[in-house]
RORODREN-277277 format. One record per residue (C-alpha): x negated, y, z; residue number from 0. Coordinates in pm, 1 decimal, always signed. Example, Ala and Ser with C-alpha at 12.3 -4.5 7.8 and 13.67 -1.06 7.14 Angstrom:
RORODREN-277277
<<-1230.0; -450.0; +780.0>; 0>;
<<-1367.0; -106.0; +714.0>; 1>;
***
This chain:
RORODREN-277277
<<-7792.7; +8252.2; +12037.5>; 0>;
<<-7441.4; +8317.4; +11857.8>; 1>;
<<-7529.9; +8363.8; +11484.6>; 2>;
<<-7318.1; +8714.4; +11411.6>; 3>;
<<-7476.9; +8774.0; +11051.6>; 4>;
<<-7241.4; +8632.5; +10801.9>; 5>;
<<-7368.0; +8429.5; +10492.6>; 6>;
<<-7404.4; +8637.8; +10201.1>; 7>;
<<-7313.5; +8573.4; +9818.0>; 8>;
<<-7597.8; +8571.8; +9565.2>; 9>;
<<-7448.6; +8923.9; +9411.3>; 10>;
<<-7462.7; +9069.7; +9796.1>; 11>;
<<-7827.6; +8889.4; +9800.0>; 12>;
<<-7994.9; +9139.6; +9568.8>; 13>;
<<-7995.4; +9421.0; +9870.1>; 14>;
<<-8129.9; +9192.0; +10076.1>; 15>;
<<-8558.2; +9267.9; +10150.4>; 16>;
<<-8723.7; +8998.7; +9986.7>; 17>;
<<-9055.9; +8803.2; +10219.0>; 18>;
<<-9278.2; +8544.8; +10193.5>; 19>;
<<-9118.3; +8249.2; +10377.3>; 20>;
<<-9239.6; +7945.3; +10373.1>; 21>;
<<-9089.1; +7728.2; +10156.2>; 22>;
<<-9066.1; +7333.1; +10118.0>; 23>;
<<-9475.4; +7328.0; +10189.0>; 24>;
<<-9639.8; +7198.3; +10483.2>; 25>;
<<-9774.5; +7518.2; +10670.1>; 26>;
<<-10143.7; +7585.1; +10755.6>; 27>;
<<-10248.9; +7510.8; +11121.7>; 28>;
<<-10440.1; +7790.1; +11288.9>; 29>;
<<-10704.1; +7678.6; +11497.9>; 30>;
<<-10973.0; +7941.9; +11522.4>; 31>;
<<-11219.9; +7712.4; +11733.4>; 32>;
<<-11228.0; +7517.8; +11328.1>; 33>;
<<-11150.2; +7803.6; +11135.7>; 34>;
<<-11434.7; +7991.6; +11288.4>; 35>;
<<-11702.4; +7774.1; +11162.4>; 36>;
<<-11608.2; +7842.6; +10759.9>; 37>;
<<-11791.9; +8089.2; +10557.7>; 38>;
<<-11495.8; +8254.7; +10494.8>; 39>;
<<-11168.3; +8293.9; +10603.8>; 40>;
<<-10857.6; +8102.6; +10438.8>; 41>;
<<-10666.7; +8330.3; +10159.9>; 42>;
<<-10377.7; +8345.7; +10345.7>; 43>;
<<-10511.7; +8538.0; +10622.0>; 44>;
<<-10680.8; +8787.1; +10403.2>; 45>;
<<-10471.5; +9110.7; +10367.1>; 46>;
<<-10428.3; +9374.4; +10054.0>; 47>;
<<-10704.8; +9571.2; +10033.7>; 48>;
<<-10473.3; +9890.0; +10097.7>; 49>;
<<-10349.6; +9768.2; +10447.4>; 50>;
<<-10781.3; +9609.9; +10579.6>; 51>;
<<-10871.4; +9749.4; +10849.4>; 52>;
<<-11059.7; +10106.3; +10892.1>; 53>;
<<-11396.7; +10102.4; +10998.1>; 54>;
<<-11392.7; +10431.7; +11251.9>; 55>;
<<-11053.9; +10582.2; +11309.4>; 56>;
<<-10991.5; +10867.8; +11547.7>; 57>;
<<-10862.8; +10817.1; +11902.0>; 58>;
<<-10469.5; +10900.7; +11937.6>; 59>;
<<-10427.3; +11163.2; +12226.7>; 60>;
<<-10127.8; +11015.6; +12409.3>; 61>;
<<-10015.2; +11185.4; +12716.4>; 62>;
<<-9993.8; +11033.0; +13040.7>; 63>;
<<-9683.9; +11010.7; +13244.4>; 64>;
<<-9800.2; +10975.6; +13639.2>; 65>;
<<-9434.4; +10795.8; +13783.1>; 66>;
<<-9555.8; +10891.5; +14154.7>; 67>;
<<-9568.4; +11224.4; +14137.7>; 68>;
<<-9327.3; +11468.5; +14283.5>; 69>;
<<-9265.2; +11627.1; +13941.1>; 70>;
<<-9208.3; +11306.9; +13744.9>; 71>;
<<-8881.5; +11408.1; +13733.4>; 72>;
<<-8954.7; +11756.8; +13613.7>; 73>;
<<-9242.5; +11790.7; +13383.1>; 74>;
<<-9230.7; +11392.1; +13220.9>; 75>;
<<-8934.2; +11431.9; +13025.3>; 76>;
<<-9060.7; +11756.2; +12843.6>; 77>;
<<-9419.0; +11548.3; +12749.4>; 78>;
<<-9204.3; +11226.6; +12686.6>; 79>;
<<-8978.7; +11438.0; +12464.2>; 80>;
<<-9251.2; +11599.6; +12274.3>; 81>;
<<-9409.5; +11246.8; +12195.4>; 82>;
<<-9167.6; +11096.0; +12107.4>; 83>;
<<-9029.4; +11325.0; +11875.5>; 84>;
<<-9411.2; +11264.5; +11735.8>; 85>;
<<-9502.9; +10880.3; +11759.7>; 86>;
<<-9317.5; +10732.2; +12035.6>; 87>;
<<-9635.9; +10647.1; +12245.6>; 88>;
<<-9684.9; +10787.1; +12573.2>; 89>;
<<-9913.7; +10567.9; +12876.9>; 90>;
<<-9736.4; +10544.4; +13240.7>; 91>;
<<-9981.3; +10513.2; +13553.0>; 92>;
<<-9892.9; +10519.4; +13938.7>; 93>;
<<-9632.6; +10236.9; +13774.5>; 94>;
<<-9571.7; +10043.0; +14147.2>; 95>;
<<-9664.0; +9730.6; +13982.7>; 96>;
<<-9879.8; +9515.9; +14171.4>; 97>;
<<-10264.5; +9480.6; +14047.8>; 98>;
<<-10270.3; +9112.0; +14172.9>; 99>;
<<-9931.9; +9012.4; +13970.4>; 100>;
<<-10064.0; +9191.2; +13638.6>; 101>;
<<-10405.2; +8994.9; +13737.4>; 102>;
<<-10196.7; +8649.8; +13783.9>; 103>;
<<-10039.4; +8722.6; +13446.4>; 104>;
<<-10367.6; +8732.4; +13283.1>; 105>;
<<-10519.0; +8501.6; +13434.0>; 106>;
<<-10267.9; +8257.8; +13314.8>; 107>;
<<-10185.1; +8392.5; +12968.5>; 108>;
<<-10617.0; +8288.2; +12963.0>; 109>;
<<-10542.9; +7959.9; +13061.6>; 110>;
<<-10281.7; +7880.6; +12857.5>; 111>;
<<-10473.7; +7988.4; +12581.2>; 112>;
<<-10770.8; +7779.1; +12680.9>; 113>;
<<-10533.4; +7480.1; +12641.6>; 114>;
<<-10612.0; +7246.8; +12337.7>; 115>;
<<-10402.4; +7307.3; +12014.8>; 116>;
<<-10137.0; +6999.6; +12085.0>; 117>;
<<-10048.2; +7112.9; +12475.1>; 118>;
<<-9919.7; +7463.9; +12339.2>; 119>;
<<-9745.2; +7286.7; +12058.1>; 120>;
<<-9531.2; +7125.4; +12358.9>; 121>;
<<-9361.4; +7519.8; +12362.5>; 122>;
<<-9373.6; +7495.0; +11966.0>; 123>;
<<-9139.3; +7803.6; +11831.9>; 124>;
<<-8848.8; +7639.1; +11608.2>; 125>;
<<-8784.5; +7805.7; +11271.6>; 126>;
<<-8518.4; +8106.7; +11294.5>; 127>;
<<-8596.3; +8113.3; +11698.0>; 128>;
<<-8809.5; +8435.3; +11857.9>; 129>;
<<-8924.0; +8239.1; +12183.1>; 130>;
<<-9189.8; +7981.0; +12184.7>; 131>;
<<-9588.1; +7939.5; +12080.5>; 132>;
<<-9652.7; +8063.9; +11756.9>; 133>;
<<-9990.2; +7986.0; +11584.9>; 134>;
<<-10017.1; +8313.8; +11326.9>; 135>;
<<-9667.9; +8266.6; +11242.6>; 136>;
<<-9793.2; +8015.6; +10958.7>; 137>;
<<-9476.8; +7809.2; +11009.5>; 138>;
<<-9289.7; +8144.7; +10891.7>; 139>;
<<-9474.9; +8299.2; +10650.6>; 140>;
<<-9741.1; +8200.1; +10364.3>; 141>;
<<-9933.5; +8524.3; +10329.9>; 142>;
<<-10065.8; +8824.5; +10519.7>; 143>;
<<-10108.5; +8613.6; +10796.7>; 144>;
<<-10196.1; +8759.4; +11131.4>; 145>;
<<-10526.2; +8621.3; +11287.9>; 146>;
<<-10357.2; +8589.7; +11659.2>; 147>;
<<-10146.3; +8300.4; +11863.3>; 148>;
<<-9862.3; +8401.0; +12085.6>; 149>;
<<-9627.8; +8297.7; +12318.4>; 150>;
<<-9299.6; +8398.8; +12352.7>; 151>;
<<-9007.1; +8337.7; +12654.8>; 152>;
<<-8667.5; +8534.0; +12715.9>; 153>;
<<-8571.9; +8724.8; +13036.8>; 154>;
<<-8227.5; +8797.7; +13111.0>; 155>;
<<-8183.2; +9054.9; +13409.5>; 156>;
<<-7854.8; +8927.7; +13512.8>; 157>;
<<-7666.0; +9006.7; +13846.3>; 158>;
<<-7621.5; +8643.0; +13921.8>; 159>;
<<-7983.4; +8622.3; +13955.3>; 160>;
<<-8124.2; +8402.4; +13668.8>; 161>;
<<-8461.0; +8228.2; +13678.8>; 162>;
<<-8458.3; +8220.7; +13294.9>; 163>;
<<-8866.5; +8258.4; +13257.2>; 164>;
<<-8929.7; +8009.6; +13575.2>; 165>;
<<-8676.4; +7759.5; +13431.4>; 166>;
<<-8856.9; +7775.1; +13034.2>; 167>;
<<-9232.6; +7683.8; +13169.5>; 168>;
<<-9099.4; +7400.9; +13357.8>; 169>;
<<-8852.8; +7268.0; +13067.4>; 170>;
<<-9092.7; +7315.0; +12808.3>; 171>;
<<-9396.5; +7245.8; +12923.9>; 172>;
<<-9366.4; +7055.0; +13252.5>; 173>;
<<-9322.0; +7068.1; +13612.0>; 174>;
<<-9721.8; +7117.1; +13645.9>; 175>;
<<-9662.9; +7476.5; +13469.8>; 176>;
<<-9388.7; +7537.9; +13792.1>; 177>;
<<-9665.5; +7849.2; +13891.6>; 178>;
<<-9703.7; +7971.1; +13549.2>; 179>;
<<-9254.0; +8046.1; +13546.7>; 180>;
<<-9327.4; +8174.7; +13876.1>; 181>;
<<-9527.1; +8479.8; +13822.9>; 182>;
<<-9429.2; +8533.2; +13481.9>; 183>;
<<-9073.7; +8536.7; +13650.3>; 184>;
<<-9192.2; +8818.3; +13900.7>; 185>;
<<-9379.3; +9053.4; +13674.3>; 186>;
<<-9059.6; +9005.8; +13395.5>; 187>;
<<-8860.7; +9169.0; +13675.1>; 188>;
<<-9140.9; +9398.5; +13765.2>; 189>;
<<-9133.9; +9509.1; +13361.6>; 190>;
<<-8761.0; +9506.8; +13393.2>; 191>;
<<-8736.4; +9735.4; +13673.9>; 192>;
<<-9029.9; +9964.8; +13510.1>; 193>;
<<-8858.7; +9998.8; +13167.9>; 194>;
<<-8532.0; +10098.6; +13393.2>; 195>;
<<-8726.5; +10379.0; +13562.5>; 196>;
<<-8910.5; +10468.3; +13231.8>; 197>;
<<-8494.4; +10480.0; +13079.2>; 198>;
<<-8395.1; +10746.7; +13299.0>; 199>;
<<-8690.2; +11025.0; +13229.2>; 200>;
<<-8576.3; +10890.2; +12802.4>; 201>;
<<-8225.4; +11015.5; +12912.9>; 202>;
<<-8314.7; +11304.0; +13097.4>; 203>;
<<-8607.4; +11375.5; +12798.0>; 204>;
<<-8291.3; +11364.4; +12500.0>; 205>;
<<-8048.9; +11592.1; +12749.4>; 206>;
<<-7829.9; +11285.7; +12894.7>; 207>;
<<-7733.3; +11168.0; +13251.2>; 208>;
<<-8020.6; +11007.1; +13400.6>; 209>;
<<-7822.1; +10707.3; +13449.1>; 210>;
<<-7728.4; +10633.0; +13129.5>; 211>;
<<-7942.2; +10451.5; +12950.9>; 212>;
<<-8075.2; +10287.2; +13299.1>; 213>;
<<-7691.2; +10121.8; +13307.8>; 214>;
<<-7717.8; +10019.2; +12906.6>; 215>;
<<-8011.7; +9823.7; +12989.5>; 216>;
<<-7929.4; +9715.0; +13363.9>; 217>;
<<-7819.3; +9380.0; +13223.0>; 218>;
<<-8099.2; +9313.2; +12922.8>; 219>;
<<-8155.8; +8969.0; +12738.6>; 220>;
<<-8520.6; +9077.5; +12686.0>; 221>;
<<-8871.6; +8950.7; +12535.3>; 222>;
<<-9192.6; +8847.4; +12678.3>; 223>;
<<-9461.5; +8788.6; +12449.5>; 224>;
<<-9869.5; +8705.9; +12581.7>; 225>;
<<-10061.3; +8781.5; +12283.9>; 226>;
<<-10449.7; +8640.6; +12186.3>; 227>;
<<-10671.2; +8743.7; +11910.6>; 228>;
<<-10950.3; +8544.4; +11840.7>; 229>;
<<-11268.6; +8632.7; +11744.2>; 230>;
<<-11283.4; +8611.3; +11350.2>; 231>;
<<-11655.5; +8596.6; +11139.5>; 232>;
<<-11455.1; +8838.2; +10890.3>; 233>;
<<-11247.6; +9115.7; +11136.9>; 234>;
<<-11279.2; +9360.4; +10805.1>; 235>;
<<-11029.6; +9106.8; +10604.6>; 236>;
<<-10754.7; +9049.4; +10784.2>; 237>;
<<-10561.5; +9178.9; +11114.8>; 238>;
<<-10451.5; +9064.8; +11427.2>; 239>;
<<-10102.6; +9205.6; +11388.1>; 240>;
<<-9979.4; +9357.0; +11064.5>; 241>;
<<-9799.2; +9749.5; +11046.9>; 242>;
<<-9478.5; +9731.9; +11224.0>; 243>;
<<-9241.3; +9908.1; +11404.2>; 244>;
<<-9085.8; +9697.4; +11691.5>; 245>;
<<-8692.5; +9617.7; +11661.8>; 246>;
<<-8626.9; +9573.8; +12042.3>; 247>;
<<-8555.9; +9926.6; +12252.0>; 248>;
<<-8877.3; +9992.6; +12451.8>; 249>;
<<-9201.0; +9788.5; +12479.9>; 250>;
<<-9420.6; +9796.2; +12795.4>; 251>;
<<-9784.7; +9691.1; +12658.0>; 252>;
<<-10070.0; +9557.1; +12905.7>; 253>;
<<-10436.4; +9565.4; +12711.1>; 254>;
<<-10746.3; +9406.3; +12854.1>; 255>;
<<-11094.0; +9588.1; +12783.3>; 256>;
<<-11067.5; +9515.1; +12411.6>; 257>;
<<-11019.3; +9768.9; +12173.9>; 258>;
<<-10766.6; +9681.9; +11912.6>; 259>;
<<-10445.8; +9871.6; +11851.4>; 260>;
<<-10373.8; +10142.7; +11608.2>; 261>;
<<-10117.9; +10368.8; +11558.3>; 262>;
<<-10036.7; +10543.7; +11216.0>; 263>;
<<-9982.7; +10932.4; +11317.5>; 264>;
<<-10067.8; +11206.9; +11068.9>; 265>;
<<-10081.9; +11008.6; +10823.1>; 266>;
<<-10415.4; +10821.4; +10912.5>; 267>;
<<-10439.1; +10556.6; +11192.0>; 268>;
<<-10530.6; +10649.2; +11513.0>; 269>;
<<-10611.0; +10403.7; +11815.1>; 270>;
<<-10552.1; +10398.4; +12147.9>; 271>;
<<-10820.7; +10327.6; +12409.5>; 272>;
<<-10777.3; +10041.4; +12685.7>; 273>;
<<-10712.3; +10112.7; +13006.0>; 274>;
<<-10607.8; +9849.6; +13258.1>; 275>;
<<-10503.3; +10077.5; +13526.4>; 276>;
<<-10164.3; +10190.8; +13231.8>; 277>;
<<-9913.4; +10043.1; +13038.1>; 278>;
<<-9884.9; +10165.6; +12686.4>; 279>;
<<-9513.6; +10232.2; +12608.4>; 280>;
<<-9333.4; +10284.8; +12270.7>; 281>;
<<-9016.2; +10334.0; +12141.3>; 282>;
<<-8883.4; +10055.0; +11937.6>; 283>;
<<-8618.1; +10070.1; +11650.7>; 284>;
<<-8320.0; +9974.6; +11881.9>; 285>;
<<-8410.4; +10292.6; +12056.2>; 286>;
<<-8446.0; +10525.8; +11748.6>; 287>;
<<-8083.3; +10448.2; +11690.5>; 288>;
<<-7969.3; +10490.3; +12047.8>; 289>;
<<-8150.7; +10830.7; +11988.5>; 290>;
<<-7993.6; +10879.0; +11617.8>; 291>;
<<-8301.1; +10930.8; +11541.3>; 292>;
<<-8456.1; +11179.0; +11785.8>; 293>;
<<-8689.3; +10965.8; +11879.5>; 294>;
<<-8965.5; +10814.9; +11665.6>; 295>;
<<-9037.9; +10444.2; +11669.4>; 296>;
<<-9372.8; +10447.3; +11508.8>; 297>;
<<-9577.2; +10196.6; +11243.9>; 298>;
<<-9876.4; +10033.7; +11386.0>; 299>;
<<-10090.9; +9724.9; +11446.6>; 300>;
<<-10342.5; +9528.2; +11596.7>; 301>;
<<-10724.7; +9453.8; +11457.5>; 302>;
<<-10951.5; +9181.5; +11577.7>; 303>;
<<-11355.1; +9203.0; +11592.0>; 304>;
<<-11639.8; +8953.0; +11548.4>; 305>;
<<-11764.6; +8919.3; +11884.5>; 306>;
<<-11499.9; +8915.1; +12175.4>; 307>;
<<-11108.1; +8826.0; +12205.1>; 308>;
<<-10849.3; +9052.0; +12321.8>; 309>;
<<-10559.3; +8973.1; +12500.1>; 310>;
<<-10238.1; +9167.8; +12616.9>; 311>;
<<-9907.0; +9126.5; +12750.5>; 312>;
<<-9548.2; +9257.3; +12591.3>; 313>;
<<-9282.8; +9305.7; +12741.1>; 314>;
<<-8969.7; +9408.1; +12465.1>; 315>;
<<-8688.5; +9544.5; +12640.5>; 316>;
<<-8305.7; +9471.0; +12462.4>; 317>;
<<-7986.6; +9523.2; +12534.1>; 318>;
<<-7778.7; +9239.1; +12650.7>; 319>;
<<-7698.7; +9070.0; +12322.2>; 320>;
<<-7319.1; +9173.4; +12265.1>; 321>;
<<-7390.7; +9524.5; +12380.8>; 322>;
<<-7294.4; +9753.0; +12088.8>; 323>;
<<-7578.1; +9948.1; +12021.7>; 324>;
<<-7442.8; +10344.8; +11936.0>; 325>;
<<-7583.4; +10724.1; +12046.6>; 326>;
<<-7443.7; +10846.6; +12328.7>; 327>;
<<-7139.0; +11166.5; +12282.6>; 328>;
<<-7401.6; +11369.6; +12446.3>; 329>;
<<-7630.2; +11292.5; +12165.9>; 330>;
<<-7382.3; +11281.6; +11927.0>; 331>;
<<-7189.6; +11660.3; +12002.4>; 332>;
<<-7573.7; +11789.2; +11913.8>; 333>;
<<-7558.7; +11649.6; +11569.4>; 334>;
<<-7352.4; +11661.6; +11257.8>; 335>;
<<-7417.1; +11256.9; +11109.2>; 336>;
<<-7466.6; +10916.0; +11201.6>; 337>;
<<-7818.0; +10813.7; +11119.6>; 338>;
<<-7732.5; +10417.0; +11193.4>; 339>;
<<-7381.3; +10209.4; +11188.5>; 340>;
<<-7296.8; +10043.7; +11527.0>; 341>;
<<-7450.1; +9669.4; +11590.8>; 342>;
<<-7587.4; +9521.3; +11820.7>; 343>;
<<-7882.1; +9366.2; +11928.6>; 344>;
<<-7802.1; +8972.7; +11828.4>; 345>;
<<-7729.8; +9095.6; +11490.5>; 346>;
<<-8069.6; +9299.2; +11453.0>; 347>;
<<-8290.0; +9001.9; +11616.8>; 348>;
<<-8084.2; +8745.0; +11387.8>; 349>;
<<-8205.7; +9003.4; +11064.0>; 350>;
<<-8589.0; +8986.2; +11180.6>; 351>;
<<-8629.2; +8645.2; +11234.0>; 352>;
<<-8425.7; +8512.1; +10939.0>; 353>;
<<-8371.5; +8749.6; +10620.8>; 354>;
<<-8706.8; +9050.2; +10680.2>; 355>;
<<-9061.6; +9065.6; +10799.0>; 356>;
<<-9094.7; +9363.3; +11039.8>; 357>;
<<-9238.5; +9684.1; +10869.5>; 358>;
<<-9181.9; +10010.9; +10896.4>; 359>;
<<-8860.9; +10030.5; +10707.9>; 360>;
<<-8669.8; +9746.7; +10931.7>; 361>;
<<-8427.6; +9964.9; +11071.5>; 362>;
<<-8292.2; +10127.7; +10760.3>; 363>;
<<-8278.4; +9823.5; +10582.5>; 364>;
<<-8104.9; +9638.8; +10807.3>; 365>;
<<-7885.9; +9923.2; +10831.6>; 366>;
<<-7805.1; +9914.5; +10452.1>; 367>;
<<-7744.4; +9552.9; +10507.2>; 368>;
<<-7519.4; +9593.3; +10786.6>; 369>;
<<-7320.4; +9832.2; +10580.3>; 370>;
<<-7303.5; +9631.8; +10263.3>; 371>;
<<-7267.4; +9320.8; +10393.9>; 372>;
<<-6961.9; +9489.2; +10644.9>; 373>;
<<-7111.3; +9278.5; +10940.2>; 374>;
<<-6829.1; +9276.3; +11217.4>; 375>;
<<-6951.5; +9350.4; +11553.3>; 376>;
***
């Protein structure tokens, strides 16, 4: 990936968010099979007491958004609309992807998982990167760590036809992972082809063409994270994920049968219940700005428990890296200001994995940053 953010002088350094990087130290490994059989969790995984876990939150009514029916076209934008003008959640069902691919995606993601700590390393994630396995981010960061391994691959959804996700498993981790690049190839471009459908009721939802946010995205440079969280002996001390908002555009979430994420609404945290037969959508931050801010992209997270793991699958849609991300006119005739300066996505992915830690204010402060750092695009 191009590096597009230009190096800053210490006097330009003081807008800059500050985060807890890890500096010059060797990082702690995160091997919940060992870290499991201590008394008590290690500091660095144990959160501020203002951001633990609640004990019993309400349930988040998100609406449902049926994509077979006749009046998909009709009814969905008004209830995407309202929610996302709310919390940016909303769950799709009837989606047309195929039960036995999402089941081959997680029966795999399982077996990776299942793999002992020094085979995942073999996909280790490099410092500064966003792709690879990432044990709790400990490499990154040196507190508030989240109790939760990942791995992470790019899809591109290019018209030459690239096998981007096939191609990773068998680079990184061997020609004996060819089946795992397989499916995950297929159910990228099933996500792909979702998020495009899922684009054109956003359009219709904010008052543009249907088509065009399906042809911003038709060509995306896109995300794929499989996500595990552990059992942990103290779930009320840390969290699986910390409060976030995600940078990329949309994200297409698959949850097993394990309750665990939360979304702040109303000013309390809400969560939303499992269902295997949906996908949980959001809007991310990339979105909010394509929206000037119509559209919410909402703070929340991820808890773990004492007794079972959960497991889910992400798919972050993004635009093609040089694609300059700006509101539509049609958007733009509605209001009187910019919200956000022009950029685009490189230069937003380049700010989250390098200079700030994800919260709910990553948007607008890489927005200051873009302005007072006058990043080029």
């Amino acid at each position: 990936m191009a590096i597009l953010c230009k190096t800053t002088s210490p006097a330009e350094k003081e807008h800059e968010p500050k985060q807890d990087l890890v500096k010059d130290q060797t990082p702690l490994i995160f091997n919940p099979s060992l870290l499991n059989l201590q008394s008590q969790i290690p500091n660095q995984f144990i959160w501020p007491d203002e951001e633990k876990p609640s004990i019993d939150i309400p349930e988040l009514n998100v609406p449902f958004i049926d994509l077979s029916s006749q009046n998909s076209t009709l009814e969905a934008p008004r209830v995407i609309a309202e929610a996302c003008t709310k919390h940016g959640f909303f769950l799709v069902v009837n989606h047309g992807v195929s039960e036995s691919l999402i089941s081959d995606a997680n029966r795999l993601m399982e077996r990776f998982f299942d793999m002992p700590l020094a085979g995942k390393q073999k996909a280790q994630r490099k410092p500064g990167e966003s792709c690879g396995y990432a044990s709790s981010f400990t490499g990154r960061f040196s507190t508030k760590l989240p109790w939760k391994e990942t791995l992470s691959f790019q899809f591109s959804n290019e018209k030459s036809g690239s096998r981007t996700v096939q191609d990773y498993f068998s680079d990184t981790l061997g020609q004996e992972f060819e089946q795992f690049g397989k499916v995950y190839q297929d159910y990228c471009e099933a996500m792909s082809s979702l998020s495009l459908k899922i684009m054109e009721l956003l359009g219709l939802s904010l008052g543009v063409n249907r088509d065009y946010f399906r042809g911003f995205f038709e060509e995306n440079d896109s995300i794929m994270r499989l996500n595990h969280y552990p059992p942990c002996q103290t779930p009320d001390l840390t969290l699986g994920t910390g409060p976030h908002c995600d940078p990329s555009s949309l994200t297409i979430l698959h949850q097993d049968h394990v309750n665990g994420l939360q979304v702040f609404v109303d000013n309390q945290w809400q969560s939303i219940r499992p269902n295997p037969k949906a996908f949980v959508v959001n809007i991310g931050d990339t979105f909010m700005a394509l929206s000037n801010g119509m559209f919410k992209s909402c703070l929340h997270r991820a808890v773990v428990n004492r007794e079972s793991a959960r497991k889910s699958m992400a798919f972050f849609l993004c635009p093609k890296k040089d694609k300059v991300v700006k509101p539509p006119s049609d958007i733009l005739e509605k209001m009187t200001t910019r919200k956000y300066p022009d950029f685009t996505w490189s230069m937003f992915l380049e700010f989250t994995q390098k200079h700030y830690r994800a919260d709910v204010n990553t948007l607008d402060s890489f927005s200051n940053w873009v302005i007072t750092n006058k990043n080029p695009i």
